[in-house]
N, C-alpha and C positions, 0 to 999 in steps of 0.2 A: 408875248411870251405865253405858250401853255403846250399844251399834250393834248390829245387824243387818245383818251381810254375805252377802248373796246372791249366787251364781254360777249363771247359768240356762246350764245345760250343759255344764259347764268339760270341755274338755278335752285340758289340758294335767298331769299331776299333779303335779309338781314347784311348780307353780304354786298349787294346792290346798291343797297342804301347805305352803307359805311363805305362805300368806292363812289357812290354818290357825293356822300359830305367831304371825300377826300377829290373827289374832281374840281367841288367849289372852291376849299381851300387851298388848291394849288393853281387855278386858274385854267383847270383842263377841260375839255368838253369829254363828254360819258355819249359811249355811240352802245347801244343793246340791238342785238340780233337774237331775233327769234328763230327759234320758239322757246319761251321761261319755261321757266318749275313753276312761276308763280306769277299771279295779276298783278298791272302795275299798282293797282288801287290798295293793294291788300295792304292791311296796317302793320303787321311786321315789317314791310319797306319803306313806310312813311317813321317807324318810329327811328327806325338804326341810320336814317336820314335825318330825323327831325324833323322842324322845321323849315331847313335849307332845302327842301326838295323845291319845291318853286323859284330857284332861284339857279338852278343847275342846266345846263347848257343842255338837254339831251337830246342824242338822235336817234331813231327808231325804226330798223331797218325788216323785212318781212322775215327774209333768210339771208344766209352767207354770201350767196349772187348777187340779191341786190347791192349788200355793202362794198362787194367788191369792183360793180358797177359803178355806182356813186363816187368813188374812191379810188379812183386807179389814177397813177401816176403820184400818187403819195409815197412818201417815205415810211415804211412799215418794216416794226419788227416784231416777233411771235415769240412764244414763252412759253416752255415747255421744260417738265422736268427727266425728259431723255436729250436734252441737248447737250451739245458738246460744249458748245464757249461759254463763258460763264458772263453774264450780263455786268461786270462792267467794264466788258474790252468794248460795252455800245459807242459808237461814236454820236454822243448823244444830240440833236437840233431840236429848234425851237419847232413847233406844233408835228413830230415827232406822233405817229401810231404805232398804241406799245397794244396787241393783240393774244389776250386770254382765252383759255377755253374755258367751259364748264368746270364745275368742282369734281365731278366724279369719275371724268375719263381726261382730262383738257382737252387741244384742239384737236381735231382730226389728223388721224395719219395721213390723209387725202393735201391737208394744210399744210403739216409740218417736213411731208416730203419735197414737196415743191418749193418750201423754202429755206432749205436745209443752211444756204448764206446768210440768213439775218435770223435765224434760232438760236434763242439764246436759253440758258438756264438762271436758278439762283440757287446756288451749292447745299446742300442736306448733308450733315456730319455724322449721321444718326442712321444706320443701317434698318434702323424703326421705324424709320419716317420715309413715307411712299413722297409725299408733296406737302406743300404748307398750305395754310388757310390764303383763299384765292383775294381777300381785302388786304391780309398784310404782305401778302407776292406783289399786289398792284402798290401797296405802300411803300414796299422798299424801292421799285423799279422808279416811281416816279420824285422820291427824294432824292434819290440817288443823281435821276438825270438834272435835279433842280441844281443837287448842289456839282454839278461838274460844270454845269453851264454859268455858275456864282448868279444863280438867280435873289440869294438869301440878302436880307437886308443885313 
């Protein structure tokens, strides 16, 4: 049981490291595609981690190519707040790649055209809110899939 949580260029690192502590307590592995905002060393990612940073599954990829390289034939879906369906028509599976962009634009249009079938959104009530914080987008998405699949004890 787990997820694959991807960050295609995160850069925000406090945000990292709380999708970080949120990959360990969900049993997910954390795949980062360069290029960051920020060094992995920098201690703002080590604190909004903790301590659980060495214990977090991570994969570390140069740019978007390579991951997609590594990674093809995976079941992938993307996230995006101009999508149509709303993430929980997901038909959600076990080691499932749930695929973020950065905080300040998300994925690329280059990304989210080519994948227009598995884009998904998470609904904004608020005609004031452009997108939510990118740790509690990853939050909701992967409790979400835990508890559809009755992963909870």
């Amino acid at each position: 049981m787990g997820f694959n949580i991807v960050l295609v260029e995160p850069e925000i690192p406090m945000n990292t490291g709380n999708i970080g502590r949120l990959s360990l307590a969900s049993g997910s592995a954390l795949h980062l595609v360069k290029p960051f905002g920020f060094e992995l060393d920098e201690k703002r990612l080590k604190r909004a981690g903790l301590d659980y940073w060495k214990h977090i599954s991570v994969n570390i990829y140069e740019n978007i190519e390579e991951f997609f390289l590594k990674n093809k034939d995976v079941n992938m879906v993307y996230f995006s707040s101009s999508a149509t369906k709303n993430y929980t028509t997901i038909n959600f599976q076990d080691d499932m790649f749930f695929l973020f962009g950065k905080e300040s634009v998300g994925l690329s249009k280059e990304i989210t055209v080519k994948n227009l079938d598995n884009l998904y959104k998470i609904p904004i009530y608020s005609k004031h809110v452009r997108s939510l914080n990118l740790a509690n987008a990853v939050s909701i998405v992967v409790y979400e899939a835990l508890r559809n699949l009755k992963q909870f004890d």
